[in-house]
C-alpha positions in Angstrom: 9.4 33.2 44.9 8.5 33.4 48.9 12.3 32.8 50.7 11.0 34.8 53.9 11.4 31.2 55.8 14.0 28.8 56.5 14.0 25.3 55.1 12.2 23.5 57.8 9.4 26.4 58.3 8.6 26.0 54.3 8.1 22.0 54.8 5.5 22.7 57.2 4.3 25.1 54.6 4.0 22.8 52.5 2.8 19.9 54.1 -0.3 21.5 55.5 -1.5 23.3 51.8 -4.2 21.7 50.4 -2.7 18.2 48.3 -3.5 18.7 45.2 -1.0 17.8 42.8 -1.7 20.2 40.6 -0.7 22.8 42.4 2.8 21.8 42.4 5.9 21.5 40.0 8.4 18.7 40.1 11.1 17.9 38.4 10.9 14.2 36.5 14.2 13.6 37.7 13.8 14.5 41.7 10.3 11.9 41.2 12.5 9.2 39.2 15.0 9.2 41.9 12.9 9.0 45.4 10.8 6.6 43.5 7.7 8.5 44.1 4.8 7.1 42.7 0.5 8.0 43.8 -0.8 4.4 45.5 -2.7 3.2 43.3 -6.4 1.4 44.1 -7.8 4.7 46.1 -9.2 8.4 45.1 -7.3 10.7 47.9 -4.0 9.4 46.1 -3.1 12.9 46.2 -3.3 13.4 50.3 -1.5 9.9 50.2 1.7 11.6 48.7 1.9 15.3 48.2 2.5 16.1 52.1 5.3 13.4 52.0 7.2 15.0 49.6 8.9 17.2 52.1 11.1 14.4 53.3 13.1 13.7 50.4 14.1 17.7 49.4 15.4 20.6 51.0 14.7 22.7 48.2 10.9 24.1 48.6 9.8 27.2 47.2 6.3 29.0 47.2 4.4 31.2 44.5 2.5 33.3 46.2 0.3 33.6 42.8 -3.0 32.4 41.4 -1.9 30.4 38.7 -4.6 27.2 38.7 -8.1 27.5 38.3 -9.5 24.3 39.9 -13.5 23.5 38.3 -15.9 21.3 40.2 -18.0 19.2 38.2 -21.4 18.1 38.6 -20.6 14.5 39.0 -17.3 15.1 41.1 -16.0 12.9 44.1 -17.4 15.8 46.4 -20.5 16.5 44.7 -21.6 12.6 43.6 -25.3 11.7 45.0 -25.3 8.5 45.9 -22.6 7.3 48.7 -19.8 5.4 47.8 -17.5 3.3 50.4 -14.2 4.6 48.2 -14.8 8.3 50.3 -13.2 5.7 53.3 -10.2 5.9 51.6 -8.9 9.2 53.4 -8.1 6.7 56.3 -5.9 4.8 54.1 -4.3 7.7 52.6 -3.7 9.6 56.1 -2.5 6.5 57.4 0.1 5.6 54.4 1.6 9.3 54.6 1.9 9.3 58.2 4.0 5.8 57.7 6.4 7.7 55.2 7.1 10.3 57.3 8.1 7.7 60.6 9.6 5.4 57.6 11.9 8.9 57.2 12.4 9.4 60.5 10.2 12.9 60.2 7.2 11.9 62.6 8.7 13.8 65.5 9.6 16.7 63.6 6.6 16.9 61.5 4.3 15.9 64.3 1.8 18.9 64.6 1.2 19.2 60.6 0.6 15.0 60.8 -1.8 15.8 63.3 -3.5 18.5 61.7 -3.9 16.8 58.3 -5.8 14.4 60.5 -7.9 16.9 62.0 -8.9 19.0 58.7 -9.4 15.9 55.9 -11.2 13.2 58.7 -12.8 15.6 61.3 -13.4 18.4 59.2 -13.7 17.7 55.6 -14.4 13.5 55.8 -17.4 14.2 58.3 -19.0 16.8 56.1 -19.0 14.7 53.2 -20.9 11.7 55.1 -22.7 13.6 56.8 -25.7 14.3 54.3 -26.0 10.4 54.0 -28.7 8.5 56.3 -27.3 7.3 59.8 -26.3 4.1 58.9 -23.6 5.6 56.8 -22.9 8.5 58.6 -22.5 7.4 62.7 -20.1 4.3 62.4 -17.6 6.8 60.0 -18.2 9.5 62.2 -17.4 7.4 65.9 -14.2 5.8 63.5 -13.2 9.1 62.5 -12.8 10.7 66.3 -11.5 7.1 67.2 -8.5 6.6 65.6 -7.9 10.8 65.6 -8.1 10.1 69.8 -6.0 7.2 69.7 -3.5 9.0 68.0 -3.4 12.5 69.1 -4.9 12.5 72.5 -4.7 16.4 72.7 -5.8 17.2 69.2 -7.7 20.3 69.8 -4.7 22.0 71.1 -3.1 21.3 67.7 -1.2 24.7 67.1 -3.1 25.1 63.4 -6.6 24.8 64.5 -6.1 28.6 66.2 -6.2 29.6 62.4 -9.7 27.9 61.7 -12.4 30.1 61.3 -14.8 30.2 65.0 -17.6 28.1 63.1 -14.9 25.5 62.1 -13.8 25.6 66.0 -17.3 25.3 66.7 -17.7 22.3 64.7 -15.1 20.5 66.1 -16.3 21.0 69.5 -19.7 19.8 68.5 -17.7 16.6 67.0 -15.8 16.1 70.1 -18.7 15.4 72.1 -20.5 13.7 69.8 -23.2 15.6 69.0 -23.9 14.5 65.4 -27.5 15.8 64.8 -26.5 19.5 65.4 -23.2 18.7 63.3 -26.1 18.0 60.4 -27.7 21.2 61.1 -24.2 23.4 61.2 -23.8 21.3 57.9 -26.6 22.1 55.5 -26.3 25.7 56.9 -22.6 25.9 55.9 -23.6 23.9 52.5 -26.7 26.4 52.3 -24.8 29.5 52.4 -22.1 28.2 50.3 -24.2 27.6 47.3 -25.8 31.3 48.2 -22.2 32.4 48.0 -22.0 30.9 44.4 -25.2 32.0 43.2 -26.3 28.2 43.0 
């Protein structure tokens, strides 16, 4: 077990690691008592509640161990061919964890890791997965994506996690700012391209 940081520092920790339930142990009875329960009726249920659970314990711990293999199928969310509008639901999920955490009284204190959830699963991760689709599909997400990230963190690129993010990531997000979406396809397929290389694919 990882105890080299204080309570607060592992929340943040936490918060910020990719959602996947999975990856995580609970006890029933710490779930039973908060009441904490996926939202049901979208696919990112896991970013809808995983970073939340750092408001209801004190008690985090990390395992600084390999010990779940994750396998991405064919026909996967990320991998599917055809677009489906249920990929919109990241701004419902981003949305409904950033309420818990103002519901808790955590927004403040949890500010920076809100804002970067916002920047790596809309600006980051959301755009590359509509991006591939034709420009009807891709340019209203897209100018709704850096919308409501503006509206809501005005000085986003200064976010304190995004100093972490490879130079091509930072590169990206440049591009994004300024709206420059045909060379954002171009970085994409390149990054998709090598990727697949990578896997021998």
């Amino acid at each position: 077990l990882n105890n080299l940081y204080d309570d607060v520092e592992l929340a943040k920790r936490h918060i910020i690691m990719p959602p996947s339930a999975c990856a995580r142990a609970y006890k029933t009875e710490f779930l039973r008592r908060n009441n904490i329960i996926f939202k049901e009726g979208i696919i990112y249920e896991d970013l809808a509640l995983i970073p939340t659970l750092s408001n209801y314990t004190n008690s985090i711990k990390l395992i600084n161990e390999s010990l779940y293999f994750y396998a991405i199928r064919q026909n996967s969310i990320i991998n599917i061919s055809d677009f489906k509008e249920n990929r919109d639901d990241k701004f419902v999920a981003l949305e409904s964890l950033e309420g818990v955490f103002k519901n808790n009284n955590n927004y403040d204190k949890y500010r920076d890791e809100i804002e970067y959830l916002y920047i790596k699963h809309l600006l980051i991760m959301y755009s590359t997965e509509v991006l591939k689709y034709s420009k009807e599909i891709y340019l209203p997400r897209l100018d709704r994506a850096m919308a409501m990230v503006n509206k809501k963190f005005p000085s986003w690129w200064k976010n304190i996690y995004l100093s972490k993010e490879p130079v091509q990531t930072k590169l990206y997000l440049l591009i994004f700012r300024f709206r420059i979406y045909f060379l954002m396809r171009v970085m994409n397929k390149v990054f998709t391209f090598l990727k697949k290389k990578e896997r021998g694919l």
